[in-house]
N, C-alpha and C positions, 0 to 999 in steps of 0.2 A: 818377645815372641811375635812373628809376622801376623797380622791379619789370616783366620780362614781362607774368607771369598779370594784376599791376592794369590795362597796358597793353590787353593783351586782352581784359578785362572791360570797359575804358573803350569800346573799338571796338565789343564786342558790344552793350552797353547802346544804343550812340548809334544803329547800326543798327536795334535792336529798337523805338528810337522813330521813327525814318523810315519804317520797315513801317508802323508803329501811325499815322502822321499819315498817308500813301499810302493806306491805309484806311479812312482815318474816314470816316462818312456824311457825305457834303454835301447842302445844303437839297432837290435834288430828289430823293436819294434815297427810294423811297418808307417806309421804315423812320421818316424823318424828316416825313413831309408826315401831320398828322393827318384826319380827316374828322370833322364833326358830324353822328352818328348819329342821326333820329328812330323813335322806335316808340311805343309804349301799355302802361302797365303795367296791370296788372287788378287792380282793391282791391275784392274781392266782387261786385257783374254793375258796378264801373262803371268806365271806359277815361277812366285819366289819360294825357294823354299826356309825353312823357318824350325829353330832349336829352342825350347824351353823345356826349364825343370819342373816338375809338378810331383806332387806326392803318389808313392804306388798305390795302386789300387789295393785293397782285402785281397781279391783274389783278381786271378790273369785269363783271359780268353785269346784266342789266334785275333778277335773283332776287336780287343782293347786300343788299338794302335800301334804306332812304331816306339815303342822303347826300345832305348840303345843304352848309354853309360848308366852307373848306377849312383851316387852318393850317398856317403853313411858321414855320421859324425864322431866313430872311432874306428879304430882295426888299423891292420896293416896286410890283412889277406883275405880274401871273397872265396867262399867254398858253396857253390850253389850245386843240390842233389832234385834232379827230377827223379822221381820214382811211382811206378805208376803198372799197366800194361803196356806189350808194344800189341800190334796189331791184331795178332794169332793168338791174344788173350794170355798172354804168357809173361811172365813176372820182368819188370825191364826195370832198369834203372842206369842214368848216368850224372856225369856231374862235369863240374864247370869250374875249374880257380881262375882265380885271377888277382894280380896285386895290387892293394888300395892306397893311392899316392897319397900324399901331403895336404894335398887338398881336401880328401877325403874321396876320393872318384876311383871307381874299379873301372873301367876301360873295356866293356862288353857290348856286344847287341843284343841287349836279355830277349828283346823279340825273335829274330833269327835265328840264336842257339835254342828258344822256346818252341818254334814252330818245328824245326828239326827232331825234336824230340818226343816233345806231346802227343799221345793220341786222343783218340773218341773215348778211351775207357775210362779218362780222367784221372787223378793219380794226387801225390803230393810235389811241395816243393819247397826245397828246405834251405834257407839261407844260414851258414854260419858264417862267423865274425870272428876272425883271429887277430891276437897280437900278441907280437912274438912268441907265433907257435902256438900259443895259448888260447883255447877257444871262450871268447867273451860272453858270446850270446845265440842262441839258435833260435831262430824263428820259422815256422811250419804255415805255408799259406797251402789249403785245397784247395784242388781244380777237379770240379765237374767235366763230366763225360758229356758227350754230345756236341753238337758243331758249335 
């Protein structure tokens, strides 16, 4: 007959790995979805401009920057739904696919299509995750009203 205490350690370990898998970020997390950041570096008066990835913000403002492509670490299709007000306070909603390559890269200008979209009233914005067809994961980021 095993040991107690090893018994008990064996149940406590196996737990602490089912916590730690219940946990783990999946692709929509935003922790896990990167963004292709553009700005300008300054090399004496002249303006290189300049591409890095960085992780998405919690939530998006028109002031966050130029985000353009997206990266996730699975899927094979990008279903982004703004939904929110439009202007005249009137219920609006649109959305955005796009197909996420090999790489893992949906090929957007999430700021562009974002600024087109968004108003003052603030609203939501709902990333899904497909693969083959099949929706993975959905993640819901708010966005405040206000400039």
């Amino acid at each position: 007959m095993p040991d107690k205490s090893f018994v008990r350690g064996l149940i406590f370990s196996t737990f602490c790995l089912l916590l730690l898998q219940a946990h783990a970020a999946g692709p929509c997390d935003s922790s896990e979805i990167s963004a292709e950041l553009s700005g300008m570096n300054f090399v004496g008066k002249k303006a290189i401009p300049v591409k890095k990835w960085s992780k998405l913000p919690k939530s998006l403002s028109i002031h966050d920057g130029e985000y353009g492509r997206l990266k996730f670490k699975d899927g094979d299709q990008l279903k982004l739904t703004y939904t929110g007000k439009d202007l005249e306070n009137m219920k609006f909603s649109k959305t955005l696919e796009a197909p996420i390559s090999e790489e893992g890269i949906a090929d957007i200008e999430l700021m562009k299509w974002f600024e087109e979209v968004q108003t003052f009233h603030g609203g939501t914005l709902e990333f899904k995750i497909l693969k083959n067809k099949k929706i993975l994961c959905t993640q819901n980021m708010e966005i405040t009203g206000g400039d």
